[in-house]
N, C-alpha and C positions, 0 to 999 in steps of 0.2 A: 185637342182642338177646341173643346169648349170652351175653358177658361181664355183660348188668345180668343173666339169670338167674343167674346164679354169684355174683357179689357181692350179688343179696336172697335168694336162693336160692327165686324165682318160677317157676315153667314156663310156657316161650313154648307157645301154642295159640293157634288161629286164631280171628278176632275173633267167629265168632258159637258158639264153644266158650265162650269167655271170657264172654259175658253168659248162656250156660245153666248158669253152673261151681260157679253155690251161691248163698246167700241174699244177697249183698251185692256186688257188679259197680261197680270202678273204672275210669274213664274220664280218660286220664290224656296226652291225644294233643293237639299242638297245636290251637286251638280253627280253624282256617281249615281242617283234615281232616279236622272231624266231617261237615259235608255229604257228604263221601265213603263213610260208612259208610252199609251197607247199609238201604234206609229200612225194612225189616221187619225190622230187628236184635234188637227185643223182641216180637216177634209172638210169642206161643204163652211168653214170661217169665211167670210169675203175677206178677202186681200185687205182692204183697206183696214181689217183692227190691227192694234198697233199692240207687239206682244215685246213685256221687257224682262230681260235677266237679270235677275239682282243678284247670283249666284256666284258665289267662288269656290274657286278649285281647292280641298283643302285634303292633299292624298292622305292623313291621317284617317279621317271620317270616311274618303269618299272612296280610297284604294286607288291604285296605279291608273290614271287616263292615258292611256298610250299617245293620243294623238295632242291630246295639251303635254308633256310631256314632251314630245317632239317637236312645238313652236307652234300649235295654232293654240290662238287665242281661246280663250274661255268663250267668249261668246261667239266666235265660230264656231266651233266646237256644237255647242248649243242649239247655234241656229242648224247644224248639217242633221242633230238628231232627230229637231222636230220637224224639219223639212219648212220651214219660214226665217223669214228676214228676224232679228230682234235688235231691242235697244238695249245695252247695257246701262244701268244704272241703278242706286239706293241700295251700291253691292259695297260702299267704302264704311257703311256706321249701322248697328244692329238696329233691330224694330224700335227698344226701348228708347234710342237716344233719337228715331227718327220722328216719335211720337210727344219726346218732352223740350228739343231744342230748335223746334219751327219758331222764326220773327216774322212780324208783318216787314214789309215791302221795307227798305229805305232805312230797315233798322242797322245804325251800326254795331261794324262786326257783325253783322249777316252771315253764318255759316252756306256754305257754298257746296254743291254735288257733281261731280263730275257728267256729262251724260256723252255716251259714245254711240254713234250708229251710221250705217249708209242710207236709210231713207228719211233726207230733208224733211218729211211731212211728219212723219213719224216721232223723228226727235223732236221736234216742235211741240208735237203735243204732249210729249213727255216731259219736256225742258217746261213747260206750263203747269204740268201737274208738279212740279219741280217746287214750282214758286208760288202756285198754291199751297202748298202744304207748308211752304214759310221757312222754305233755302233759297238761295241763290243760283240758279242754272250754269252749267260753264261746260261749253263746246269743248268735246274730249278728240274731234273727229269722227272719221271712220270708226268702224268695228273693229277692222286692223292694229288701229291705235289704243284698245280697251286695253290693252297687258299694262296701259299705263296706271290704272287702276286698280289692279291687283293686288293682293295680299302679299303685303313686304315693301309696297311703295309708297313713296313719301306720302300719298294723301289717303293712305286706307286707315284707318280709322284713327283721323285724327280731326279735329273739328279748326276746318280754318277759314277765312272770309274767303270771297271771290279770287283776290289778287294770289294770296295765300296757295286756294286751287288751283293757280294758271301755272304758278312759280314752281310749286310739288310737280306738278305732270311735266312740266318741262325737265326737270331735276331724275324721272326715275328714267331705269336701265330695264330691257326689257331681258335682263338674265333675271331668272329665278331667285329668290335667298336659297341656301340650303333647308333653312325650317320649312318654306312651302312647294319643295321638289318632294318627287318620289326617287327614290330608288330604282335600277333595273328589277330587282328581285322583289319589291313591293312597297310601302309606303315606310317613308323616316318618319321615327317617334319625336316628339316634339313635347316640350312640356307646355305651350301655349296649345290654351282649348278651342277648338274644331265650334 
């Protein structure tokens, strides 16, 4: 945790410092260790901080999720263990690339993020910190719609403009690949790293 605080220059605090720390709380943890956080993590949060998943499901790392597995989305999934609404996003490109390939505004070929969520206020503020950090914001929908995001679809980690983003999400299938399904009996090995 050191070294990533020095290279984003983040300060490490303990996990339920980090969801009282201000208005907008990233969750950013293999998705098989959110069950492990504290189930009154946002007890006494007001409503109005805006909390996003940047998380994919990857049954290699994470082991069998029964309920993504059987069609809810990751970030349902997500939002039913913390017991809050979430936004999905800055779940298509690792930290490294999301720290070296930010443009100002207007730059062409602007790489573009998808961002998914059902509270309008919410995404807003996300799709902001979006385009601060120097992407391109692009309406994914609902939370519903986030599997359009996931690992194995045309816009996970690939670096494309706006149109680029709209064209991939409209193009993926919300069936699994087989590299990022599990098994009934437990997680398929995969020689792509987790």
């Amino acid at each position: 945790m050191a070294d990533l605080a020095r290279e984003t220059g983040a300060e490490a605090v303990t996990v339920r410092d980090a969801a009282r720390a201000g208005e907008l709380v990233v969750v950013t943890i293999p998705e098989g260790k959110i069950p492990k956080l504290p189930k009154d993590l946002f007890a006494g949060v007001p409503d109005n901080v805006v909390i996003v998943d940047t998380g994919n499901y990857y049954p290699q790392r994470d082991g069998r999720i029964g309920g993504i597995e059987d069609g809810m989305t990751e970030s349902r999934w997500v939002s039913t263990q913390l017991g809050r609404s979430v936004i999905k996003a800055f779940n298509t490109m690792n930290y490294r690339r999301l720290l070296k390939n930010g443009r100002p505004k207007g730059t062409p070929g602007r790489v573009a993020l998808p961002v998914a969520g059902d509270d309008q206020r919410a995404k807003q503020v996300v799709m902001r910190l979006v385009d601060e950090l120097g992407f391109d914001p692009v309406d994914d929908g609902g939370i519903e719609d986030s599997w359009r995001q996931q690992p194995g679809s045309p816009v996970y980690d690939v670096d494309r403009d706006a149109a680029g983003v709209r064209r991939a999400l409209m193009e993926a299938s919300p069936e699994r690949q087989p590299e990022w399904r599990a098994t009934v009996s437990g997680p398929v090995s995969s020689a792509r790293p987790a």
